[in-house]
C-alpha positions in Angstrom: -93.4 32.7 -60.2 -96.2 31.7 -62.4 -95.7 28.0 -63.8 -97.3 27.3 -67.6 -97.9 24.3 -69.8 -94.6 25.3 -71.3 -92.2 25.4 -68.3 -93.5 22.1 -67.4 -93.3 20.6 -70.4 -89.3 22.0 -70.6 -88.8 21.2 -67.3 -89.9 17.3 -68.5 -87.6 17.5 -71.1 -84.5 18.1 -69.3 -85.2 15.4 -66.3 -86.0 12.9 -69.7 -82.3 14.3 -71.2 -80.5 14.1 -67.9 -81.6 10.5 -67.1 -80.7 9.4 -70.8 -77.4 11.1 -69.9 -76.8 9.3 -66.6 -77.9 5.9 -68.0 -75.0 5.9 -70.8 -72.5 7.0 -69.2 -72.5 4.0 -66.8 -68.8 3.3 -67.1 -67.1 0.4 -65.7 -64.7 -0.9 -62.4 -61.4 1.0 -63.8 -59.1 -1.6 -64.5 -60.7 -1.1 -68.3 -64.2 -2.5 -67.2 -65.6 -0.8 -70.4 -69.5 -1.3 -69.9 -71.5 -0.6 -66.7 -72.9 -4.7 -66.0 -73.1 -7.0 -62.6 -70.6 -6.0 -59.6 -68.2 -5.1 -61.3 -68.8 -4.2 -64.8 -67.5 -6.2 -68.1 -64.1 -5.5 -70.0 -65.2 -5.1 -73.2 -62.1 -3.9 -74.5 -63.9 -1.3 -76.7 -61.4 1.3 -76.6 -57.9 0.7 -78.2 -56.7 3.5 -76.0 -57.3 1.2 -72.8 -55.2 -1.8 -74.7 -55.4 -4.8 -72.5 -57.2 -2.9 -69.4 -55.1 -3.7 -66.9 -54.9 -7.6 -68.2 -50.8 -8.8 -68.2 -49.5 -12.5 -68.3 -48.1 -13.5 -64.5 -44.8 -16.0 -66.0 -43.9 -16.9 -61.9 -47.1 -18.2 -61.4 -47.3 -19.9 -64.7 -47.6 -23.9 -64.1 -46.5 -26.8 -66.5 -46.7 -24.7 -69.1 -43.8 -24.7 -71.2 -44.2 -22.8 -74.6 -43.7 -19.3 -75.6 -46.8 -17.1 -75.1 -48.3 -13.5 -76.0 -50.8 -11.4 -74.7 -52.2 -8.3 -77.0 -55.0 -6.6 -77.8 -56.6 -7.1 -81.1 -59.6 -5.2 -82.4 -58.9 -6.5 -85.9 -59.0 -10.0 -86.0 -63.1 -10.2 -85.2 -63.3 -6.4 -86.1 -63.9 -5.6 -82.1 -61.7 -5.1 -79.5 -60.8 -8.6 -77.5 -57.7 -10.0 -75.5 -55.7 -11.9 -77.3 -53.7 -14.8 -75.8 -50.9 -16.9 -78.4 -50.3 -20.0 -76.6 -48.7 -23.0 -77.4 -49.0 -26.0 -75.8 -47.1 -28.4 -77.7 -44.6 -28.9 -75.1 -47.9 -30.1 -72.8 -49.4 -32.3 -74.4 -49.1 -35.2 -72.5 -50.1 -32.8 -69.1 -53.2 -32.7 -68.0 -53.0 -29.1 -66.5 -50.7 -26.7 -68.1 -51.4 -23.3 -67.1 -50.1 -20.0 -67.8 -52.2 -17.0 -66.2 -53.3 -13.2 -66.1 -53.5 -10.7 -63.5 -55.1 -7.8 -62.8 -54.8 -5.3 -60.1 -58.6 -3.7 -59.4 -58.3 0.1 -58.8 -62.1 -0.5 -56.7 -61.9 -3.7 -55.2 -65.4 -6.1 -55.9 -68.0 -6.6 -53.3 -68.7 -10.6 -53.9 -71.9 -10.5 -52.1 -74.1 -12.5 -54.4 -71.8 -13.4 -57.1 -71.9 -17.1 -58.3 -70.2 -17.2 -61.5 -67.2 -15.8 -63.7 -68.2 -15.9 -67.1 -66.5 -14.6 -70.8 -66.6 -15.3 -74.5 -64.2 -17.9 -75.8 -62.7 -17.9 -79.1 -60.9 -20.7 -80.2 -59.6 -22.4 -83.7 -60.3 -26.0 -83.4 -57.9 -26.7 -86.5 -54.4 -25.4 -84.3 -54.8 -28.5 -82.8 -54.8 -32.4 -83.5 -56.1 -33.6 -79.6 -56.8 -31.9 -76.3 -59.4 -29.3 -74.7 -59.2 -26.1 -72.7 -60.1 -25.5 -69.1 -60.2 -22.0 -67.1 -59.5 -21.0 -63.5 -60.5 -17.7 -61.2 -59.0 -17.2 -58.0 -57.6 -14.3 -55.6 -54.1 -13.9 -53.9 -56.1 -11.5 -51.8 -59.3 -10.7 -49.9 -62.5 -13.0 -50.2 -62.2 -16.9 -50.6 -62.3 -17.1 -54.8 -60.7 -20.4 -56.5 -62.6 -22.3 -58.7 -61.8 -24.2 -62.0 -64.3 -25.1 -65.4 -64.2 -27.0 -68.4 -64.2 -24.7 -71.5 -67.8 -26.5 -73.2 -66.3 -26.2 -77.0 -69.8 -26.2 -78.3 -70.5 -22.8 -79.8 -70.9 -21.2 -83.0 -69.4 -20.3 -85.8 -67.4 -17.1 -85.4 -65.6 -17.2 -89.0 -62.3 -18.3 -90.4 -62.5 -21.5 -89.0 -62.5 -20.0 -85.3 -65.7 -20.9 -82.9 -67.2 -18.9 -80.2 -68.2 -20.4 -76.8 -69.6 -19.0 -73.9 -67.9 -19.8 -70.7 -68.7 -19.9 -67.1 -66.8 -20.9 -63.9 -68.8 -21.6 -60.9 -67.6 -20.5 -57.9 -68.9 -21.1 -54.1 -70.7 -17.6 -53.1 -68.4 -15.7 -50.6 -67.9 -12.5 -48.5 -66.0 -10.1 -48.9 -64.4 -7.6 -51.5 -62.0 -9.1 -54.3 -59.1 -6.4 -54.8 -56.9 -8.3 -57.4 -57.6 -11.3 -59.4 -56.0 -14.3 -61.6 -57.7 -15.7 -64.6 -56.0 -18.9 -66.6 -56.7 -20.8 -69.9 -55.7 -23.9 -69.1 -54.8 -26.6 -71.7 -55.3 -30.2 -70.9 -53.8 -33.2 -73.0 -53.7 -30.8 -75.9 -51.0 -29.5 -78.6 -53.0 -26.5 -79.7 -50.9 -23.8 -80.8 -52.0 -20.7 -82.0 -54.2 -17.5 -80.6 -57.3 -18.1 -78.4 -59.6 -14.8 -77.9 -61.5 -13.3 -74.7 -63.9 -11.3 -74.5 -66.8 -9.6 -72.1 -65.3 -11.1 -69.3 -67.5 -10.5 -66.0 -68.7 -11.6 -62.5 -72.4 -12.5 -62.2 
């Protein structure tokens, strides 16, 4: 077969198309991971269809926490999909750790080689509450040695209607091993905030 300038050049074309095509359609972890990022991917909760990905409140594993709660998903709020969490912690206030907390089952469990930090956007309204501040927790019922805890730095900027964005991180001890479920709290801590708090682009690093 005799090869020309032109089958070369189509030939370039296609490899240039099929690794465009590869590269976006990096997907995520299944459990709703909705963007291809670190180990495991991010939940992004860009696609309505997907709702909370997998998230759902755990109420027997809740602790101190005493108010009525909600968890959603709410792509109109910010005008992007997030998790939504309506908490209120007015029952708590004089505790310094009320808890409730989310699960998630992982369809592929998560190699943790390497992995030194949980992190996620925060979104919080600083006027649902007259005292207090938020903390957050990841840890595993299951498989490698995760359980670590963080203050939620309230420092951020401004996200609009009188809500802040923060971006959070919890450290955790590097491990090994593969993580096939997880829990993930926001914790409040001497506080009477009541109202929604939003996540967002949550991810191991």
């Amino acid at each position: 077969m005799k090869f020309t300038k032109f089958t070369f050049a189509v030939a370039a074309i296609l490899v240039a198309a099929l690794a465009v095509s590869c590269a976006s359609s990096g997907g995520g972890n299944g459990g709703g991971a909705a963007k291809s990022a670190g180990p495991a991917g991010v939940w992004a909760f860009d696609d309505p269809a997907e709702e909370t990905a997998g998230w759902e409140l755990t109420p027997s594993e809740f602790y101190q926490y005493r108010g009525d709660i909600a968890l959603s998903y709410d792509d109109a709020t910010f005008g992007n999909g997030m998790l939504r969490l309506d908490v209120d912690f007015t029952n708590d206030i004089n505790t310094e750790w009320s808890e409730p907390k989310l699960k998630i089952d992982l369809p592929k469990s998560i190699n943790m080689k390497g992995v030194t930090q949980f992190a996620f956007d925060f979104y919080y309204n600083p006027s649902y509450r007259t005292t207090g501040s938020f903390k957050a927790k990841v840890f595993s019922n299951n498989g490698a040695s995760v359980d670590s805890a963080a203050d939620i730095v309230e420092d951020g900027e401004d996200a609009g209607d009188g809500f802040v964005k923060t971006n959070a991180v919890i450290l955790i001890m590097p491990t090994a091993g593969f993580l096939p479920d997880m829990r993930f709290s926001i914790a409040g801590s001497l506080t009477d905030y009541k109202g929604p708090v939003f996540l967002d682009n949550l991810r191991w690093e």
